[in-house]
C-alpha positions as CSV (number, residue, x, y, z in Angstrom):
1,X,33.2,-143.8,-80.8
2,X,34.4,-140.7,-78.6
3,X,34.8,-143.3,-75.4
4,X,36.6,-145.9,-77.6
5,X,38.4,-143.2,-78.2
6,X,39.0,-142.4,-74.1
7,X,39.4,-145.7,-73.8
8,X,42.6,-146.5,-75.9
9,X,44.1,-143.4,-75.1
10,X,44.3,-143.9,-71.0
11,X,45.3,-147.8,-71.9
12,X,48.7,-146.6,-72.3
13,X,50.2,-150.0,-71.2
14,X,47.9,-152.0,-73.3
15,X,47.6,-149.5,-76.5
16,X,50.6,-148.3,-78.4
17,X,48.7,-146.4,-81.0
18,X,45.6,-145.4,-82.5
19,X,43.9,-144.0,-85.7
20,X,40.7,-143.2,-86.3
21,X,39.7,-144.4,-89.6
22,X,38.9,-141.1,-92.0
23,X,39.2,-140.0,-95.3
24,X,42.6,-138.6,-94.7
25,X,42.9,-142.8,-93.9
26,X,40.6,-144.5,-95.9
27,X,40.0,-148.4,-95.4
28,X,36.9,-150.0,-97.2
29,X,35.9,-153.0,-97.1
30,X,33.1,-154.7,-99.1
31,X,30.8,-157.1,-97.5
32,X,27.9,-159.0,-98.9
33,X,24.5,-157.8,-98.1
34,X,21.5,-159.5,-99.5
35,X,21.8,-159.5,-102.9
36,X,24.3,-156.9,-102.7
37,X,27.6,-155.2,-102.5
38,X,28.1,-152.9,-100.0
39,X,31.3,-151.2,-98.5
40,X,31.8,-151.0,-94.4
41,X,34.4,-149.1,-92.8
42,X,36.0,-149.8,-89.5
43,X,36.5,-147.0,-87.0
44,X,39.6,-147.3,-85.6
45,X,43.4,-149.4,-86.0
46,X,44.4,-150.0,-82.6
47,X,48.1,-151.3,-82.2
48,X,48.7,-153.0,-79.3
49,X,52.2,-153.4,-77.2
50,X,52.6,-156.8,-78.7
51,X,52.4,-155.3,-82.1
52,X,49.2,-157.1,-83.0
53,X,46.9,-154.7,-84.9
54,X,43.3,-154.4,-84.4
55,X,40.2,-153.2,-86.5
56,X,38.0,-151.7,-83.9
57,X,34.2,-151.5,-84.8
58,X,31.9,-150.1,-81.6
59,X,28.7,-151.4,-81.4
60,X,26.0,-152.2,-79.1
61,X,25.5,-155.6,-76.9
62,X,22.3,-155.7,-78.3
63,X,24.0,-155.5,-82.2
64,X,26.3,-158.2,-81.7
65,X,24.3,-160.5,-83.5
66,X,22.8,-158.8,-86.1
67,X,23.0,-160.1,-89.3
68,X,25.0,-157.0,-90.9
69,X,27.2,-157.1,-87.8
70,X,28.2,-160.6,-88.3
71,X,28.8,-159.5,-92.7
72,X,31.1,-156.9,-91.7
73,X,33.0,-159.0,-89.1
74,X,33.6,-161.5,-91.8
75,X,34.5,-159.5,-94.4
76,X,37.1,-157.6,-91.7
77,X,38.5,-161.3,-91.2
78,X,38.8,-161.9,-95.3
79,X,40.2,-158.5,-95.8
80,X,42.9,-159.2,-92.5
81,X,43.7,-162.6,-94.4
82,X,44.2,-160.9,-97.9
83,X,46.5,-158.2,-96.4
């Protein structure tokens, strides 16, 4: 998370602004998870200099297709569609 965090801020002509997600800025999400509920939390909003707004999750080649992964990712894309 600290070199997404690098990363956004020296993309000055791709990023316009940044937040990391906190409890000063709350965002939950609930996903499905087996039988369950469970709530997943993005770590950053990343708008870009097109004014398109991002939910930034870092993860791991190797986690891309994880099954939990692929929950949150949906339930990022629900919860975009909602709002």
């Amino acid at each position: 998370e600290f070199r997404l965090a690098e990363i956004f801020d020296s993309a000055a002509d791709a990023v316009r602004a940044w937040a990391r997600i906190t409890n000063l800025l709350p965002l939950n999400i609930e996903y499905q998870s087996g039988a369950g509920v469970r709530t997943y939390v993005p770590d950053f909003v990343v708008i870009d200099n097109q004014e398109m707004y991002w939910l930034v999750e870092g993860k791991r080649d190797d986690e891309m297709t994880s099954e939990n992964v692929i929950a949150k990712r949906d339930a990022a894309v629900r919860w975009v569609g909602a709002v």
